[in-house]
Residue frames as qw, qx, qy, qz and C-alpha x, y, z in Angstrom:
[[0.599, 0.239, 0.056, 0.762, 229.33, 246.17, 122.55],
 [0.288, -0.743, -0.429, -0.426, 227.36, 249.16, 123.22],
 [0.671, -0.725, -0.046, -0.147, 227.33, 248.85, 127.12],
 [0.894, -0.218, -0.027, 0.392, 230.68, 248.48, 126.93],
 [0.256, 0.448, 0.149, 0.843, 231.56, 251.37, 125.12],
 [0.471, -0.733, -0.261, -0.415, 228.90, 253.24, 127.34],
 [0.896, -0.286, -0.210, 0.267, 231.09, 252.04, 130.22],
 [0.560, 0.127, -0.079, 0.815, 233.95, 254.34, 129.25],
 [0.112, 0.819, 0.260, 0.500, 231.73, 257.46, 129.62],
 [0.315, -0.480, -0.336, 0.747, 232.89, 260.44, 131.48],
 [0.095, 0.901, 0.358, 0.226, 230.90, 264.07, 131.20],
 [0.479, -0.277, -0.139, 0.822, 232.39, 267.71, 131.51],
 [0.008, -0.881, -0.432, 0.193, 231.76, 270.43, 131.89],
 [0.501, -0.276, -0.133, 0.810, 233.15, 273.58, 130.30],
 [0.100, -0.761, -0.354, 0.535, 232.76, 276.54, 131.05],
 [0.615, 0.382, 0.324, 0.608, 232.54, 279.19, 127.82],
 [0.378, 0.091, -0.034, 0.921, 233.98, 282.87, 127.23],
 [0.337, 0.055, 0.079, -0.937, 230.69, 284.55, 126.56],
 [0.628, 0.213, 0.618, -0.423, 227.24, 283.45, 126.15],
 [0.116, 0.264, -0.818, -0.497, 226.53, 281.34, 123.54],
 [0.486, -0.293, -0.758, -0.321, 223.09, 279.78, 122.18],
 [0.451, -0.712, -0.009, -0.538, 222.02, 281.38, 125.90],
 [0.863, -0.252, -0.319, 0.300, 225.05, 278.98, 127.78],
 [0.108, 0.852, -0.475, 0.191, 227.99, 279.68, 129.47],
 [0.336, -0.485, 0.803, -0.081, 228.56, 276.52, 130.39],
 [0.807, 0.264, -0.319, -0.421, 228.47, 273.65, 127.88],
 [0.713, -0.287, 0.531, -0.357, 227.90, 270.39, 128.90],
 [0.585, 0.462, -0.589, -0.313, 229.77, 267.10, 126.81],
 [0.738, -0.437, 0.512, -0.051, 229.97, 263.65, 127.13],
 [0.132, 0.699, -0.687, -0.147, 232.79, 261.77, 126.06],
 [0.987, 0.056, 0.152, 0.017, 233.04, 257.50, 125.22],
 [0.253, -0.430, 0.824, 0.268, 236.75, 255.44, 124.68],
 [0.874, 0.220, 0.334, -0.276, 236.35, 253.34, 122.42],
 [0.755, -0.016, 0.370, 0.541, 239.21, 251.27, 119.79],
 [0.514, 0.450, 0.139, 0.717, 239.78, 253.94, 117.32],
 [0.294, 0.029, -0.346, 0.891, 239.62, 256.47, 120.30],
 [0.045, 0.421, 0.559, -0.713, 237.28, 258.90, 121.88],
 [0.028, 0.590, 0.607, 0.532, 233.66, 259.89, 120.44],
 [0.178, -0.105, 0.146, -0.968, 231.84, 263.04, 121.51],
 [0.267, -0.670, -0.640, -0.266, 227.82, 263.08, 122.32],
 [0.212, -0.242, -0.341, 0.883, 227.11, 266.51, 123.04],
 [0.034, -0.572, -0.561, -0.597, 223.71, 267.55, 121.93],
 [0.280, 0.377, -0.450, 0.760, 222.20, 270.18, 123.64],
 [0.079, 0.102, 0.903, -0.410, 220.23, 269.85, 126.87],
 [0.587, 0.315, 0.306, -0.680, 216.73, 270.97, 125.70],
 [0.545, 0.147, -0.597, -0.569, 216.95, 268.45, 122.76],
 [0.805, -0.251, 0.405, -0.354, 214.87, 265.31, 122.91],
 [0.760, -0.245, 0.586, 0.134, 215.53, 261.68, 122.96],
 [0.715, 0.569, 0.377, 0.147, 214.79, 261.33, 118.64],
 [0.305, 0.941, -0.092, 0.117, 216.91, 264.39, 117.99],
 [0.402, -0.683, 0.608, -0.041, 219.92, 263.34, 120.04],
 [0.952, -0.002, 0.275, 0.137, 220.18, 259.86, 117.90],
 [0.587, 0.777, -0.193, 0.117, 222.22, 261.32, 115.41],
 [0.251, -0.776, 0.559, -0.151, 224.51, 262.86, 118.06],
 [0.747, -0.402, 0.512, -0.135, 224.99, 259.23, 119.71],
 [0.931, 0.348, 0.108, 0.037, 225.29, 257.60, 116.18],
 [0.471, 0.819, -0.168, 0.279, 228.19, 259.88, 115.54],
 [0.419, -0.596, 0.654, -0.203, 230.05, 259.58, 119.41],
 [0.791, -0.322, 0.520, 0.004, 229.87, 255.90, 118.36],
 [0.789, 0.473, 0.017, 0.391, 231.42, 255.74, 114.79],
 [0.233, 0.914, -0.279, 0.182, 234.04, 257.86, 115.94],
 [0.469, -0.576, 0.636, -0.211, 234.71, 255.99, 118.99],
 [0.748, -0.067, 0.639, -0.168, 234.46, 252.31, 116.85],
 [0.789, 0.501, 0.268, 0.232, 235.32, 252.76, 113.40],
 [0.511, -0.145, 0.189, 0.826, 238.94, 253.94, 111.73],
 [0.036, 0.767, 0.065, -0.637, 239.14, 257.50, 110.67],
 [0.615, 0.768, 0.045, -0.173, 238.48, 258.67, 106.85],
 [0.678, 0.211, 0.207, 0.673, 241.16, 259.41, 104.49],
 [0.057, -0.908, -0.093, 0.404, 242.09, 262.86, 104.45],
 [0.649, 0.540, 0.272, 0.461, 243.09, 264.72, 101.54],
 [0.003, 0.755, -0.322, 0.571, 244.90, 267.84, 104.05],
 [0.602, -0.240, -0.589, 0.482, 246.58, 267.67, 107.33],
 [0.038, -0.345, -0.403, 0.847, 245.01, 271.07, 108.24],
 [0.027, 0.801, 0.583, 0.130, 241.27, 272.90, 107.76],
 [0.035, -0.081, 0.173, -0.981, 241.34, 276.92, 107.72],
 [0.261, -0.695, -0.669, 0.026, 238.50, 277.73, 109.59],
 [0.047, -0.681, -0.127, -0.720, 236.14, 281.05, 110.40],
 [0.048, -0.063, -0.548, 0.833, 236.17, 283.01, 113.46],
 [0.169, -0.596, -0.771, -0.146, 232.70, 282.84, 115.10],
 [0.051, -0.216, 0.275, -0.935, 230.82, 286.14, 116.76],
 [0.073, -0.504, -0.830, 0.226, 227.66, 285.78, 118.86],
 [0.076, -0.816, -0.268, -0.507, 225.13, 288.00, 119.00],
 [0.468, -0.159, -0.227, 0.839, 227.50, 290.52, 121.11],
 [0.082, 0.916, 0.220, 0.326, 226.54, 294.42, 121.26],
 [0.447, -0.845, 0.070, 0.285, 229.33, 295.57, 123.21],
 [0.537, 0.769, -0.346, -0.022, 232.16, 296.75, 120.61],
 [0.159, -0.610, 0.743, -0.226, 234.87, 295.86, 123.26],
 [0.748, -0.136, 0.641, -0.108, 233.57, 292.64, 123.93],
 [0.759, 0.648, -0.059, -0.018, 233.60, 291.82, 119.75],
 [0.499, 0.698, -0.495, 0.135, 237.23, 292.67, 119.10],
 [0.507, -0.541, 0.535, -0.404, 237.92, 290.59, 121.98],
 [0.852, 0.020, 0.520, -0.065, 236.70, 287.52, 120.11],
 [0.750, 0.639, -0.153, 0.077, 238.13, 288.47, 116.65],
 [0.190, 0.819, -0.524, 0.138, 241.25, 288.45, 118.30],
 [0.831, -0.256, 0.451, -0.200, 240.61, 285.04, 119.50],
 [0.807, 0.531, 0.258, -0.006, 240.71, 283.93, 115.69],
 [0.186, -0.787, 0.389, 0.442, 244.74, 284.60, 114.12],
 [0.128, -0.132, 0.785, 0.591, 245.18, 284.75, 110.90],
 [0.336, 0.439, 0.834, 0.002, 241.82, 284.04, 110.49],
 [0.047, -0.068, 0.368, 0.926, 240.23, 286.13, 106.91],
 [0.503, -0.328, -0.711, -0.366, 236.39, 284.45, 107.28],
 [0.266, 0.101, 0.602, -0.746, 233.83, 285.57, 110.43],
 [0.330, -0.556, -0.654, -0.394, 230.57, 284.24, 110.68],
 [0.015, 0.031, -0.552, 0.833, 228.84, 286.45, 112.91],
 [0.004, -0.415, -0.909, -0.040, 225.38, 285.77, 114.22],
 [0.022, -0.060, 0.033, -0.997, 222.35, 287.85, 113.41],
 [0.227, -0.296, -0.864, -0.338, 218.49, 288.07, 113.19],
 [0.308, -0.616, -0.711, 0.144, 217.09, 289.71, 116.10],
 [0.069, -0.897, -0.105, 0.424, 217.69, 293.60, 115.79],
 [0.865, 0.358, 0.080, 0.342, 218.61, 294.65, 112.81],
 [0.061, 0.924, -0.229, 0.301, 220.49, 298.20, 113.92],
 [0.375, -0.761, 0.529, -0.027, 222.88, 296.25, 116.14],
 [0.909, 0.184, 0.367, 0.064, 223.58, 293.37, 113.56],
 [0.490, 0.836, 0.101, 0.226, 224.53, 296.06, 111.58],
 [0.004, 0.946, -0.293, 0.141, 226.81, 297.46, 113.99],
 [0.652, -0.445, 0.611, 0.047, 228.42, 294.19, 115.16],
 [0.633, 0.743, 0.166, 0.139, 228.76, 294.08, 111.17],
 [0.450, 0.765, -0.042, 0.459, 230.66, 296.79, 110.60],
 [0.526, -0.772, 0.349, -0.072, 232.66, 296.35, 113.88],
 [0.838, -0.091, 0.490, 0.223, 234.23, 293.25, 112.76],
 [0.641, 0.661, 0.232, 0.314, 234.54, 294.56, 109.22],
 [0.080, 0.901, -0.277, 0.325, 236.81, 297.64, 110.90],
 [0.739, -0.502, 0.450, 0.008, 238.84, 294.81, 112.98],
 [0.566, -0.166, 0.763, 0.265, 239.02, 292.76, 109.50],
 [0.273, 0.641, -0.100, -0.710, 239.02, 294.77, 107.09],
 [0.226, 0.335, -0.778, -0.482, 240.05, 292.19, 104.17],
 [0.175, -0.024, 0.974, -0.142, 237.93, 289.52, 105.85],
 [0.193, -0.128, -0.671, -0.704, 235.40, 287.92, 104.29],
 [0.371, -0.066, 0.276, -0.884, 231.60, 288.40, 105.91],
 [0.559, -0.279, -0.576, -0.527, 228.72, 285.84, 106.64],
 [0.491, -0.300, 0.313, -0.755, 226.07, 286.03, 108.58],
 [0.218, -0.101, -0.969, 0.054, 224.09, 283.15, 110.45],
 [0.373, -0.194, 0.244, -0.874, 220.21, 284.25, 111.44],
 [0.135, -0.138, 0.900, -0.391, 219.03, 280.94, 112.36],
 [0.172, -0.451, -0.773, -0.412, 215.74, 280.87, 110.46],
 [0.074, -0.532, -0.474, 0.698, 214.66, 283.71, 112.40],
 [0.210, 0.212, -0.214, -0.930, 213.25, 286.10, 109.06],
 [0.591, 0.356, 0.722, -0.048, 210.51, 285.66, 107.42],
 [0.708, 0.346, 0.430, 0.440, 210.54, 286.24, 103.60],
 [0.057, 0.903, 0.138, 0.404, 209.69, 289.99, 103.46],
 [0.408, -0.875, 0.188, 0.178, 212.10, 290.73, 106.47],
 [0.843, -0.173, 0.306, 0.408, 215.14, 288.69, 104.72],
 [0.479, 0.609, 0.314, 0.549, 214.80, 290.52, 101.54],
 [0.077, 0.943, 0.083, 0.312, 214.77, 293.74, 103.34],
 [0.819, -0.498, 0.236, 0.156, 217.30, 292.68, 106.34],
 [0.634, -0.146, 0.427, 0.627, 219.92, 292.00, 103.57],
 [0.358, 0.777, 0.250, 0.454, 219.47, 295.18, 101.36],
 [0.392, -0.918, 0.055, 0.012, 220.25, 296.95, 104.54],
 [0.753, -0.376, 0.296, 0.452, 222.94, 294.76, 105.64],
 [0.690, 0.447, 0.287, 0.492, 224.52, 295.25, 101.89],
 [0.137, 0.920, 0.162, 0.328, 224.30, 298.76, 101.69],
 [0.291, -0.869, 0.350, -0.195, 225.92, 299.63, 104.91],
 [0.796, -0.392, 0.456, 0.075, 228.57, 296.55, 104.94],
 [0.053, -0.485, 0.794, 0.363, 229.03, 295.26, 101.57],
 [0.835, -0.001, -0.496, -0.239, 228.51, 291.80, 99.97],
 [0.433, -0.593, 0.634, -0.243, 228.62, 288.63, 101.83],
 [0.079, 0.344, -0.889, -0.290, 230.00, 285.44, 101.12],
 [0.431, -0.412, -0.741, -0.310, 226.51, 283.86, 102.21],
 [0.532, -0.408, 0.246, -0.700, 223.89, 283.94, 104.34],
 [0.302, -0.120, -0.943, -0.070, 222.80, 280.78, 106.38],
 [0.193, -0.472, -0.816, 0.274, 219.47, 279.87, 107.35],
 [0.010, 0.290, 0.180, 0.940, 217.32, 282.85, 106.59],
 [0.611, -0.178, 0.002, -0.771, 214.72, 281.84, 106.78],
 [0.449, -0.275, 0.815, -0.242, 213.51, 278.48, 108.68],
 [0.809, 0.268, 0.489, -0.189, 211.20, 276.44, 106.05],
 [0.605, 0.223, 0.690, 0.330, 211.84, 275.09, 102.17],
 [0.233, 0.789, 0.538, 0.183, 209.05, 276.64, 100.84],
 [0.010, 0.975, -0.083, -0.206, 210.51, 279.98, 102.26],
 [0.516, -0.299, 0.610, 0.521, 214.28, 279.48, 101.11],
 [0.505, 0.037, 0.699, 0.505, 212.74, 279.17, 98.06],
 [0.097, 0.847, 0.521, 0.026, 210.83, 281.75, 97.98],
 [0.407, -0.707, 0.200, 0.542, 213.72, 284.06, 98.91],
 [0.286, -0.124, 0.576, 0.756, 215.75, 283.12, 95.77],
 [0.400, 0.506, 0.494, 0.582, 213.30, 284.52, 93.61],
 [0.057, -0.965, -0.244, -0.080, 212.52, 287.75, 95.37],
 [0.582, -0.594, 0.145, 0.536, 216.32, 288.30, 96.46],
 [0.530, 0.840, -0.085, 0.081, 217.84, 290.65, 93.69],
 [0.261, -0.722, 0.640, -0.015, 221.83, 290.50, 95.78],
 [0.809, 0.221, -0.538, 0.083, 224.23, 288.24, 95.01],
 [0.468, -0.597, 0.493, -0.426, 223.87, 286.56, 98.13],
 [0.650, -0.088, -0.684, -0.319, 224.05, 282.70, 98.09],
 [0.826, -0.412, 0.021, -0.383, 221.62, 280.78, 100.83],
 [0.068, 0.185, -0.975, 0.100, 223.34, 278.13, 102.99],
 [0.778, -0.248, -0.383, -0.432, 221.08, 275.50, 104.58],
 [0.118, -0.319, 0.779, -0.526, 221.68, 274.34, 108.35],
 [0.461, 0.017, 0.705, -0.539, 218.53, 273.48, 110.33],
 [0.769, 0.275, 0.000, -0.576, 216.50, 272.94, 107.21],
 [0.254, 0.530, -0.796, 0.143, 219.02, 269.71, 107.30],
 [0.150, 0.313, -0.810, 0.473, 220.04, 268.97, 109.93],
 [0.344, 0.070, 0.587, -0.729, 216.40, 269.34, 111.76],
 [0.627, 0.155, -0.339, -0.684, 214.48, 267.44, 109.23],
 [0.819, -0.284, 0.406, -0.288, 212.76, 264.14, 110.31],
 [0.828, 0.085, 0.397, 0.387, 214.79, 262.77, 107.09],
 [0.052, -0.823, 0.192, 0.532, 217.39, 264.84, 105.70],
 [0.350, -0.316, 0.596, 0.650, 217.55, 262.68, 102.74],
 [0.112, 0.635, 0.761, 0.072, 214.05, 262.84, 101.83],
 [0.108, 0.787, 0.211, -0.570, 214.36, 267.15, 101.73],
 [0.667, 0.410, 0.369, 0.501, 214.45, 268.74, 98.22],
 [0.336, -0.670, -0.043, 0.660, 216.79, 271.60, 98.52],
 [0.409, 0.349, 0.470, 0.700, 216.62, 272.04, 94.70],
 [0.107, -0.690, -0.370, -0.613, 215.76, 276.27, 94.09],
 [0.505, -0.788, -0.327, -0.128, 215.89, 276.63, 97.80],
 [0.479, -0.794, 0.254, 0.275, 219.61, 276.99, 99.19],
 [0.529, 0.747, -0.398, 0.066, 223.35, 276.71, 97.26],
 [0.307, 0.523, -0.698, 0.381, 225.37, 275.53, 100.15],
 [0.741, -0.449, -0.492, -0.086, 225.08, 272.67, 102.36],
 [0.217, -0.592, 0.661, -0.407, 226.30, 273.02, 106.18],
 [0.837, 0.029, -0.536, 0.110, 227.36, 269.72, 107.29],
 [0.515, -0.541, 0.587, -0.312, 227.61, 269.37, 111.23],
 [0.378, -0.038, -0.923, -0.062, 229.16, 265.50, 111.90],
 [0.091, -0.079, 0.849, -0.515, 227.50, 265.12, 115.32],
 [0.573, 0.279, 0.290, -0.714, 224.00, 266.15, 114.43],
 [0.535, 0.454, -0.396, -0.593, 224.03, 264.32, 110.96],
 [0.978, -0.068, 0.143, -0.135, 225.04, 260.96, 112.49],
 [0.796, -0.313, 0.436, 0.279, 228.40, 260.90, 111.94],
 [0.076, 0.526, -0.488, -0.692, 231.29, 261.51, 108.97],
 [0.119, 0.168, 0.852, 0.482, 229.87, 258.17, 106.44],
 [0.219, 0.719, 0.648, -0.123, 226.58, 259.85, 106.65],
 [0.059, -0.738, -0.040, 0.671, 227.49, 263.21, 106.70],
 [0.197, -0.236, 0.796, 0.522, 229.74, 261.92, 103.15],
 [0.085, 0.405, 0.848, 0.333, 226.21, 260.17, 101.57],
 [0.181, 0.781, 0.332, -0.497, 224.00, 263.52, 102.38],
 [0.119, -0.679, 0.412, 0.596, 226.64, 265.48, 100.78],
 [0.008, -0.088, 0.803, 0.589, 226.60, 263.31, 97.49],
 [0.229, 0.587, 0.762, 0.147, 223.07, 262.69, 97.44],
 [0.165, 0.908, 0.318, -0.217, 222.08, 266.57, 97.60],
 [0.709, 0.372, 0.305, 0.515, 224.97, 267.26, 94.91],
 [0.020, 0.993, -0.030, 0.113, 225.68, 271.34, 96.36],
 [0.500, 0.426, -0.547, 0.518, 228.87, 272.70, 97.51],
 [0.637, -0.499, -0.544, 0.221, 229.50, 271.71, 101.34],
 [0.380, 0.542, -0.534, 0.526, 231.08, 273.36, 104.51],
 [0.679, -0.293, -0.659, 0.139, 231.55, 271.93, 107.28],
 [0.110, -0.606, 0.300, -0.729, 230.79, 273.83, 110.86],
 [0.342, 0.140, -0.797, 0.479, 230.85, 272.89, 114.21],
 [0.608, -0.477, -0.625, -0.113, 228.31, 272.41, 117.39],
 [0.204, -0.770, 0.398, -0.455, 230.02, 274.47, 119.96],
 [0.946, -0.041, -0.223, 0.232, 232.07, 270.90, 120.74],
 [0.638, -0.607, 0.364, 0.302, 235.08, 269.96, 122.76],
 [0.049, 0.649, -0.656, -0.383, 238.12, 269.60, 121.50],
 [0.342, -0.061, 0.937, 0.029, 237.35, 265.90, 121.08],
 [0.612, 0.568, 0.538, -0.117, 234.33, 266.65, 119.04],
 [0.477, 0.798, -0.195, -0.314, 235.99, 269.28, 116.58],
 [0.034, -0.614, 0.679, 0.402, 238.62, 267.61, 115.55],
 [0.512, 0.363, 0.773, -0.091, 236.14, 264.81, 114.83],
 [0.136, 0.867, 0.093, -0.469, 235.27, 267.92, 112.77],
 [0.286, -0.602, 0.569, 0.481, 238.41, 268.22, 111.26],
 [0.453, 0.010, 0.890, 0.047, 238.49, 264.97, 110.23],
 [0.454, 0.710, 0.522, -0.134, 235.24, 265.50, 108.35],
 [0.406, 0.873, -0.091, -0.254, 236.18, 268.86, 106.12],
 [0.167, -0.509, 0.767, 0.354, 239.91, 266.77, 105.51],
 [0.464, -0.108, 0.821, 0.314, 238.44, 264.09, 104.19],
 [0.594, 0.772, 0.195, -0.117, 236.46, 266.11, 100.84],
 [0.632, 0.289, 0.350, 0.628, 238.69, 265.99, 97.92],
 [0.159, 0.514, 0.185, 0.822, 237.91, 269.91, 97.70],
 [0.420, -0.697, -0.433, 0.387, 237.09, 272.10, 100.39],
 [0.098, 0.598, 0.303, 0.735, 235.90, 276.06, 99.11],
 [0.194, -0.741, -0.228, -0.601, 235.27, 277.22, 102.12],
 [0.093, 0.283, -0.749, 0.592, 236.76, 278.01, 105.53],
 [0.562, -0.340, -0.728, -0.195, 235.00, 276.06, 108.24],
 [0.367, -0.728, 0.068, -0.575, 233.39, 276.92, 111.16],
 [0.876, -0.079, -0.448, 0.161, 235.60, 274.54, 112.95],
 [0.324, 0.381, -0.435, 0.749, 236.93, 277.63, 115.73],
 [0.453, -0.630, -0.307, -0.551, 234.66, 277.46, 118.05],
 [0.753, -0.399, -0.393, 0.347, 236.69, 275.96, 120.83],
 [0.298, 0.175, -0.200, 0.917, 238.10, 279.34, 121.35],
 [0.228, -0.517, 0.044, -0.824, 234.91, 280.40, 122.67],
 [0.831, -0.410, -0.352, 0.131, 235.42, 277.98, 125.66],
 [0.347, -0.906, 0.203, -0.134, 237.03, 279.38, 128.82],
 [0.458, -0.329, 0.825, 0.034, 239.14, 275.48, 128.92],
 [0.722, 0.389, -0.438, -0.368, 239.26, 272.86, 126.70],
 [0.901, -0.246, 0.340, 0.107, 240.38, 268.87, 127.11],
 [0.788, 0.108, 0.242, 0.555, 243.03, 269.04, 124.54],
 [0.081, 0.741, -0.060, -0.664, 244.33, 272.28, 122.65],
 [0.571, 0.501, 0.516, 0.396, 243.62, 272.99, 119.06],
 [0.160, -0.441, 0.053, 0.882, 245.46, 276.40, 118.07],
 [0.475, 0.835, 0.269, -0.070, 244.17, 278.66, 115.48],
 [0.341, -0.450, 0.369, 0.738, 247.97, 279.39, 113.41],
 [0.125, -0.321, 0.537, 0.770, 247.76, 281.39, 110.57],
 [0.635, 0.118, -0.137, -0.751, 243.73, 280.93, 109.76],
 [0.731, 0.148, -0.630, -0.216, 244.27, 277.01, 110.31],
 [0.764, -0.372, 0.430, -0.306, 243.75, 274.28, 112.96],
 [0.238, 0.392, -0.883, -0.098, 246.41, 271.02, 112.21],
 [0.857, -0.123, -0.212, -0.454, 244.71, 267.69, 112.85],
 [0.206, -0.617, 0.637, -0.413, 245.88, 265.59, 115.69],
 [0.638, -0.482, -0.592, -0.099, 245.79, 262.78, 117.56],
 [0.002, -0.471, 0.396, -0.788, 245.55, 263.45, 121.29],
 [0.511, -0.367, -0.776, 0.042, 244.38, 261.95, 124.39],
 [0.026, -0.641, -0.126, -0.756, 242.24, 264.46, 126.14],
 [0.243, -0.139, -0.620, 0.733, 242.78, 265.67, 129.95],
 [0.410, -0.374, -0.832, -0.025, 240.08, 265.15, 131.75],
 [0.445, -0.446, -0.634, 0.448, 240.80, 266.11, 134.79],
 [0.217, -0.399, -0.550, 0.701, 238.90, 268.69, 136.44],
 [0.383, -0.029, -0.306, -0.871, 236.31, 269.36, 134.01],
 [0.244, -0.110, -0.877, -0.400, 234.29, 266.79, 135.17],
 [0.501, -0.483, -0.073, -0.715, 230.70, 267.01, 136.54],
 [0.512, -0.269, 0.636, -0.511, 229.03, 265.85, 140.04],
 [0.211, 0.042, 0.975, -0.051, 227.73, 262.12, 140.44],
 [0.371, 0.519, 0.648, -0.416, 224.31, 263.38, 140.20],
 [0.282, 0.705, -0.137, -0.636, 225.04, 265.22, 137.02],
 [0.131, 0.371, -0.889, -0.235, 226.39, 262.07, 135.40],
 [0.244, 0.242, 0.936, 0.070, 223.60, 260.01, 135.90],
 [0.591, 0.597, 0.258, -0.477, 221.16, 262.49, 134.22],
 [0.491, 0.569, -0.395, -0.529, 223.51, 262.12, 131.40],
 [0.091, -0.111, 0.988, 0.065, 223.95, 258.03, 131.64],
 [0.454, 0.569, 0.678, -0.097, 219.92, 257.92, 131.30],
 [0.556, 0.671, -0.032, -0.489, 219.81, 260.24, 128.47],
 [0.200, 0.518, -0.717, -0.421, 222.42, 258.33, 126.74],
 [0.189, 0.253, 0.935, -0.163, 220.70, 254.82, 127.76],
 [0.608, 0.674, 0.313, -0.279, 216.78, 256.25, 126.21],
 [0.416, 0.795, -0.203, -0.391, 218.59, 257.53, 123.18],
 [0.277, 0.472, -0.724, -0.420, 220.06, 254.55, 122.28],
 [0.405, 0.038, 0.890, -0.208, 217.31, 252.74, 122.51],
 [0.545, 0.698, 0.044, -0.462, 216.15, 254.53, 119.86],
 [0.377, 0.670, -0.431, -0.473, 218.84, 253.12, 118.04],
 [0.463, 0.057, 0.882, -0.063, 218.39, 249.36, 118.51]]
């Protein structure tokens, strides 16, 4: 069944607005499959063991019916990269309409975090503020890092990923005096078993990517086993993975928190279109054009062996 599905694949390429995670051109591949099209888009430096998830998740999307859903739209946050050019910033908040929720990425200087801070905050003024520093602090920078941030910004609705280990996370919450609460991404998502971490004392809010996690019934049995509030963000995916996406933050019974589900706006092109109206993305179906995103022959068979090892991992 597999090799048949496999069969359907076609890769693309597209090309995105600004850099992003150090790209500018992100690289997806795409599977048919009865209940339509799966994503597998991890990204190229990952290896075979870290990419199973991805593949698990391109094939339950592409081979099993879609959730229940308890909305026909998801508000979702406007993303920022680590930018420093003011002009280039309001450039992307104006990607994002309607939108009241930026995550904007920080961690590696803290004087221009600050100012791509309090740029966005003078674009969006009512909008709410959280940051993303990738497990780049370590306990003593976080604590001081966000006293700063506070002072000269404000509060923020969370932080994610302060800091990269458990042990630190949890070390944070007792030295943090701000009401700040902690998500939890990589310390997830990147764990050799993500049901086997104890996040008790260490974060407040899961992130919940589908692709990385293995798909939406996993994504669903994390979520209840680690018993926090969720929200659900995105991979810098096609259109064909977010709305997979979608899919995911529709089908919680409750859903506190816009989702980082805008990210296709920071793609130059897209296979389908998913607007941003009024701080919200509608959920679709859609059969995604193709044409002339796809990559050379030679670029397609690196990604037909990566997809061939990596699911031999999952035999």
């Amino acid at each position: 069944m597999l090799l048949d599905l496999f069969s359907t694949m076609r890769v693309i390429a597209l090309p995105t607005k600004t850099n992003f995670r150090g790209i500018n051109i992100r690289e997806v591949a795409l599977f048919r499959g009865e209940y339509g099209w799966g994503e597998f888009s991890p990204f190229l430096e990952y290896g075979y063991e870290e990419c199973a998830t991805w593949l698990s998740s391109a094939i339950e999307a592409a081979t099993q019916p879609r959730p229940r859903i308890y909305r026909n739209s998801v508000r979702v946050n406007g993303t920022i990269p680590a930018l420093k050019n003011p002009a280039d910033i309001e450039k992307i908040v104006d990607l994002y309409p309607g939108v009241d929720t930026f995550k904007v990425k920080v961690g590696e200087n803290l004087p221009e975090d600050i100012a791509r801070l309090a740029r966005v905050r003078a674009l969006r003024p009512k909008a709410k503020l959280r940051i993303d520093v990738n497990g780049n602090w370590d306990v003593a920078t976080a604590v001081t890092n966000l006293q700063a941030i506070y002072e000269n910004i404000g509060p923020l609705e969370y932080v994610e990923q302060p800091c990269k280990t458990i042990k630190e996370l949890r070390e944070l919450k007792t030295k943090l005096t701000l009401d700040i609460p902690i998500a939890g991404d990589e310390v997830l998502r990147k764990a050799a078993d993500p049901f086997d971490v104890d996040l008790v004392g260490a974060i407040d809010i899961v992130m919940l990517k589908v692709q990385p996690l293995g798909g939406i019934a996993r994504a669903h049995k994390l979520a209840q086993h680690h018993n926090l509030p969720v929200v659900i963000s995105s991979a810098l995916e096609s259109a064909v993975g977010i709305n997979y996406g979608l899919f995911l933050a529709a089908s919680f019974p409750e859903m506190n928190f816009d989702c980082g589900l805008g990210t296709g706006s920071l793609l130059n092109t897209n296979v389908a279109d998913l607007p941003i109206t009024n701080g919200e993305i509608q959920i679709t179906d859609f059969e995604p054009d193709l044409s002339g995103h796809e990559v050379a022959p030679k670029r397609f068979e690196w990604w037909k062996n990566r997809v061939m090892k990596t699911a031999e991992l999952l035999a």
